[in-house]
C-alpha positions in Angstrom: 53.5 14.6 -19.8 52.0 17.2 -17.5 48.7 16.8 -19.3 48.6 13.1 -19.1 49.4 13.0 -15.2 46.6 15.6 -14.8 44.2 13.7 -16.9 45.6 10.4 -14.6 45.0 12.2 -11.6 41.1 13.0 -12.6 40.8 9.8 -13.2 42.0 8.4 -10.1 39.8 11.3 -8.3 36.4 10.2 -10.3 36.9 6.5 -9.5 37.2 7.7 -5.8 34.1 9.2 -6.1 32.5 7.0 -7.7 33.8 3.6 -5.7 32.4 6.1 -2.6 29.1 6.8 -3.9 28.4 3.1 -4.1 30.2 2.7 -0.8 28.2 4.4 1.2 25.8 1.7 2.7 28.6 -1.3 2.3 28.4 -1.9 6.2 25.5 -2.6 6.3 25.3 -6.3 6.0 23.5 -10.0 6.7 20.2 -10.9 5.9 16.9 -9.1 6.1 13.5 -11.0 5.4 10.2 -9.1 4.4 6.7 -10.1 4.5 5.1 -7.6 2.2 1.6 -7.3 0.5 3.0 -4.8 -2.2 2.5 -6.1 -5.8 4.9 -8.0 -7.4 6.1 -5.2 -9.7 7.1 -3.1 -7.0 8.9 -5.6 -5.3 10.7 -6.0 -8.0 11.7 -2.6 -8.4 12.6 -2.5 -4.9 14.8 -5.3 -4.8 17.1 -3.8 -7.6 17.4 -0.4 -5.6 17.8 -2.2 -2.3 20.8 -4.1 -4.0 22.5 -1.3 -5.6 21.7 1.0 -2.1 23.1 -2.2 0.2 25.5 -4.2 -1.8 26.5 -6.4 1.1 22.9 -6.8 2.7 20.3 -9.9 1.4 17.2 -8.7 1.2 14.4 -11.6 0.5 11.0 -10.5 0.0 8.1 -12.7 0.4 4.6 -11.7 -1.1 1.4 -12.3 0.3 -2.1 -10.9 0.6 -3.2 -9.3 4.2 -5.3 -12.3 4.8 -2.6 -14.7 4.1 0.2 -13.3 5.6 -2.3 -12.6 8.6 -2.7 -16.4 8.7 1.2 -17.2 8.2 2.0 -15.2 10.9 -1.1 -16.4 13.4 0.9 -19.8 13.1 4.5 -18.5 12.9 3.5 -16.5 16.6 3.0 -20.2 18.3 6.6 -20.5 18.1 7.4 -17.6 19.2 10.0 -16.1 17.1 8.6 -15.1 13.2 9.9 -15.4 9.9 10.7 -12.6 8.8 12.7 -9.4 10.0 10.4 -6.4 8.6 6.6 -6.2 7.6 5.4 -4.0 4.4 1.2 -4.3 5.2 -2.0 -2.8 3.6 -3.4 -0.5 6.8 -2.6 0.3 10.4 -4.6 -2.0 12.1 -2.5 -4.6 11.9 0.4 -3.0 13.0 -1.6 -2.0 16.3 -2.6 -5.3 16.5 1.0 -6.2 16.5 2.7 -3.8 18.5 0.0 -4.5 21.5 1.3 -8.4 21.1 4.8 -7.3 21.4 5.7 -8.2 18.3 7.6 -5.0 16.8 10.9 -3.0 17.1 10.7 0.7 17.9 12.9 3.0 16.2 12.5 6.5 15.8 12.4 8.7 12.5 14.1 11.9 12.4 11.8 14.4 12.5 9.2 12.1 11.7 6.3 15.4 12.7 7.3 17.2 9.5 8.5 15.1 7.0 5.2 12.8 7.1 1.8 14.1 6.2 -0.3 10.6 7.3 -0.5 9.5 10.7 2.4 7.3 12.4 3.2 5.4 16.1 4.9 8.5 18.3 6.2 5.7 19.5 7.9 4.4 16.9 6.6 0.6 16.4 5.4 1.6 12.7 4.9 4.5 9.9 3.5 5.0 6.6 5.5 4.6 3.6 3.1 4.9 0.9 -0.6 5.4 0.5 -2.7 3.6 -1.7 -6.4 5.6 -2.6 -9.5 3.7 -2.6 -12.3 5.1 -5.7 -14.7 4.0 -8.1 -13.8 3.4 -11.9 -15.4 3.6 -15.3 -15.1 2.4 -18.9 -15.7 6.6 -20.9 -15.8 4.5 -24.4 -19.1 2.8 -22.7 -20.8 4.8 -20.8 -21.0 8.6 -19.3 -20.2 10.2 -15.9 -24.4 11.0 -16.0 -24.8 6.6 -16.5 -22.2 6.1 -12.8 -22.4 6.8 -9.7 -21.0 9.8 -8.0 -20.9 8.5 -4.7 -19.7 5.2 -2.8 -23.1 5.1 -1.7 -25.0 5.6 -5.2 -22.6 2.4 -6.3 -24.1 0.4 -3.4 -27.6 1.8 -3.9 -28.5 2.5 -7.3 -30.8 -0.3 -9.1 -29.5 0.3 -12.5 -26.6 -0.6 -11.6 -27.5 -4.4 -9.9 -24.8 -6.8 -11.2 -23.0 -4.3 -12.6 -20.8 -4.0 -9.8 -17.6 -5.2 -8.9 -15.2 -4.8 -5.7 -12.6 -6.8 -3.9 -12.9 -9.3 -1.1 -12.4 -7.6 2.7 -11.6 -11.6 3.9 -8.6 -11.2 2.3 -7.2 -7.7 1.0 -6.5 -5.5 3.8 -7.2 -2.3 1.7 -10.8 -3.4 0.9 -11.0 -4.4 4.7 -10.0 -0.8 5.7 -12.6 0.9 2.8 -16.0 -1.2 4.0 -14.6 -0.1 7.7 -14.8 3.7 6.9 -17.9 2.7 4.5 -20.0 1.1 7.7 -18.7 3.8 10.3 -20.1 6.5 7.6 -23.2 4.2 6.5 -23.8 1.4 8.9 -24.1 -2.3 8.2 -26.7 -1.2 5.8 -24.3 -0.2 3.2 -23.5 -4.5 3.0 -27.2 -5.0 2.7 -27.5 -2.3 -0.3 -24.5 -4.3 -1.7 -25.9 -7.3 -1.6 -29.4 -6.4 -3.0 -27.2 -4.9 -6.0 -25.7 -8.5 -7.0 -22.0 -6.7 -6.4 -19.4 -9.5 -7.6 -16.5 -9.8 -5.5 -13.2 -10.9 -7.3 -9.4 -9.6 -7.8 -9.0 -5.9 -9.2 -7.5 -7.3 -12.6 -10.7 -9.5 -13.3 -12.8 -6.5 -12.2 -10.9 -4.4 -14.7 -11.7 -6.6 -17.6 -14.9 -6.4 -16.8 -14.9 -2.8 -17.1 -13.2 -3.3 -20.5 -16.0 -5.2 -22.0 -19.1 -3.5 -20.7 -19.8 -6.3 -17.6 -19.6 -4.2 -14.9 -20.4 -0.4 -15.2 -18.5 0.6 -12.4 -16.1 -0.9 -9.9 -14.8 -0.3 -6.3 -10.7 -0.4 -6.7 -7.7 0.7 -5.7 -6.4 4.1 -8.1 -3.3 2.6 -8.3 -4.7 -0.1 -10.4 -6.2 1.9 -12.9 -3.2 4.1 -13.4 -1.2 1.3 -14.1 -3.7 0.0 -16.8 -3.6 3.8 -18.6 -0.1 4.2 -18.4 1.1 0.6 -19.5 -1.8 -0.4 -21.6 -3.0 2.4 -22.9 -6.4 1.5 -21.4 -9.1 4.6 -21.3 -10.7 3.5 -17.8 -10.8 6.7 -15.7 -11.2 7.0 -11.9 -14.3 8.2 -10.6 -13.0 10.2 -6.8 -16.5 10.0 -5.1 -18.5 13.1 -3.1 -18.5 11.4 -0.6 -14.7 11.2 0.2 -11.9 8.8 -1.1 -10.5 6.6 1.6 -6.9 7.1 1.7 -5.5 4.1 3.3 -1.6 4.4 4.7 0.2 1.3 4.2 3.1 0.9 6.8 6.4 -0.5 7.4 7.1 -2.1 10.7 10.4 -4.2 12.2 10.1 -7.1 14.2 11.6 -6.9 17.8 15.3 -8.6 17.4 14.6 -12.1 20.1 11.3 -12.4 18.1 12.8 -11.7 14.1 13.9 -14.8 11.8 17.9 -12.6 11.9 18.0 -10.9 14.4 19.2 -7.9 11.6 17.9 -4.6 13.4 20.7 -2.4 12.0 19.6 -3.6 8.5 15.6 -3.3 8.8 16.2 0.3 10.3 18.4 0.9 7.2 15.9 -0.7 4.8 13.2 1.5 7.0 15.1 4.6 6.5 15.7 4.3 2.8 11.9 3.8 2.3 11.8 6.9 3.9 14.1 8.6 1.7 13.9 10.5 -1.3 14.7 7.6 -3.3 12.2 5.3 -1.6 9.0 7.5 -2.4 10.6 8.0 -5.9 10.0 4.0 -6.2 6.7 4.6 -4.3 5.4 7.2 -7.1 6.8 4.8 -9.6 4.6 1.6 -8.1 1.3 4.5 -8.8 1.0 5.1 -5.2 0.7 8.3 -3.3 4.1 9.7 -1.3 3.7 10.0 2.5 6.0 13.4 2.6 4.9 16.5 3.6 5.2 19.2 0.6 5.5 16.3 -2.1 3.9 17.9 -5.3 4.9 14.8 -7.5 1.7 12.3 -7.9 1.6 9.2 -9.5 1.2 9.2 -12.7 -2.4 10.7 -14.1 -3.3 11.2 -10.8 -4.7 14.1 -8.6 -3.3 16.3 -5.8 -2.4 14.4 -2.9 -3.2 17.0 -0.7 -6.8 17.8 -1.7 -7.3 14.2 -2.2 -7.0 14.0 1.8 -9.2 17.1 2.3 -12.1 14.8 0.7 -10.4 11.6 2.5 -13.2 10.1 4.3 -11.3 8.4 6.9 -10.7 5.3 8.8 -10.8 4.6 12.5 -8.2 2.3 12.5 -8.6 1.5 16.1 -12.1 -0.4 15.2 -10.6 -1.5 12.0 -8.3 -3.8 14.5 -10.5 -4.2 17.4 -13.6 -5.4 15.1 -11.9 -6.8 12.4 -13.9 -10.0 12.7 -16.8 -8.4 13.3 -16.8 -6.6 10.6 -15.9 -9.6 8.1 -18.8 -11.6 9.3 -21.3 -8.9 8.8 -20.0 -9.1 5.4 -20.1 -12.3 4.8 -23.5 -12.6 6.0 -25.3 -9.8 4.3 -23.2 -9.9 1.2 -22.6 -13.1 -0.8 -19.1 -14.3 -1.1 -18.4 -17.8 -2.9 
């Protein structure tokens, strides 16, 4: 009889715990709506940890490249209050561009100086939550390190290389925007004239990727996270060239609409949403979705990938400031001297 009570009494004790490990965000409640650029597999992930994290809190996520969520939000800011509660964007820029407008929430992170190795608001209107890496990429069954170019100005650059090139479009990914930004501060407009007289084809990363596959393009401009996807889901061989002349690490941030402008006026859930992306768990997911951690003294890397650290002692940089303040510029020199259908 003794026995069974005591093994009663566990019982009772381990649903406790249990019932309160679940418990622990239940208060957290209402309805939170995010505008986010991630891909779609991350927010899937997301949502299932956001749900077991905040059982009583609806999360809806809505997906969107930078240039289209730009352009819903351009027409969303005539009436004055926006439709959604939080913002998960490529780069910076836009989240300076915001916050000047008024648009955002400050909040502050706890310790925010030594937990985070990229740059954030000291005042508190936005900060990194992953970091996705800009490089080059190559097919090894097709050709040798010798046949590609080391450098992001070799892949502009070198004739043997004309229409064998491939990148993404800086009208409408925000990551590609922020890569040509760093590439013409380090290069000048001439870099979109070198691109242009190399026939470089500008279309998504997964088309770009096929082409790498079957020998049409030799080497492509992409995202790392992209081709660490393909070599860990697919088995694919493409490798990552990490160019001499520096990666461009690009810091992808999390922002919270100011309450009288948000679609729910939720600000204790956004800072809780804010805070678990900020959490052990939430760069967990990030490493998961092949995308660098923001955290100080993280060793972990996304899978095949490279030292986060020395990748930003070769980062080559982006002024963020002109990546907002001559964001159209900077498009229609593009657009000009490079040929986009």
């Amino acid at each position: 009889m003794k026995k069974l009570l005591a093994l009663v009494l566990c019982l009772v004790m381990s649903l406790s715990v249990v019932s309160g490990a679940f418990a622990v965000n239940e208060d957290v409640e209402g309805k939170v709506v995010i505008y986010t650029s991630i891909y779609q597999f991350v927010i899937d992930m997301m949502m299932e940890e956001l749900k077991a994290e905040f059982p009583n809190l609806e999360v809806e996520m809505f997906y969107g490249g930078t240039g289209s969520l730009q352009t819903k939000l351009t027409g969303e800011m005539e009436t004055g209050t926006l439709g959604c509660d939080m913002m998960l964007v490529a780069e910076p820029a836009y989240s300076m561009e915001l916050k000047e407008g008024g648009w955002l929430h400050q909040y502050e992170v706890e310790d925010a100086e030594n937990i985070l190795r990229f740059p954030y608001d000291e005042e508190g209107y936005w900060y990194p939550v992953r970091v996705c890496n800009m490089v080059l990429a190559y097919n090894p069954k097709l050709y040798t390190p010798e046949q590609l170019p080391k450098t992001f100005k070799e892949f502009a650059e070198d004739p043997s290389l004309k229409g064998l090139i491939s990148m993404g479009n800086p009208l409408t990914s925000g990551t590609t925007m922020a890569a040509v930004a760093a590439l013409t501060d380090k290069y000048g407009y001439e870099y979109f004239d070198a691109l242009g007289a190399n026939d470089v084809m500008i279309e998504s990363g997964s088309v770009a990727l096929g082409k790498l596959e079957t020998g049409e393009c030799k080497a492509v401009m992409i995202l790392e996270e992209s081709v660490l996807k393909e070599r860990k889901e697919k088995g694919s061989e493409l490798a990552c060239i990490y160019p001499e002349d520096g990666v461009i690490l690009i810091p992808s941030t999390a922002m919270i609409v100011a309450e009288e402008k948000s679609a729910n006026m939720n600000i204790e859930g956004c800072e809780a949403v804010a805070n678990w992306l900020l959490s052990e768990a939430g760069q967990k997911l990030i490493l998961e979705g092949y995308m660098h951690s923001v955290f100080a003294g993280m060793k972990d890397v996304p899978y095949d990938s490279v030292d986060t650290d020395g990748l930003i002692e070769k980062d080559m940089g982006v002024d963020w400031v002109r990546c907002y303040t001559q964001r159209e510029e900077i498009r229609t020199e593009f657009q000009e001297r490079v040929t986009v259908e």
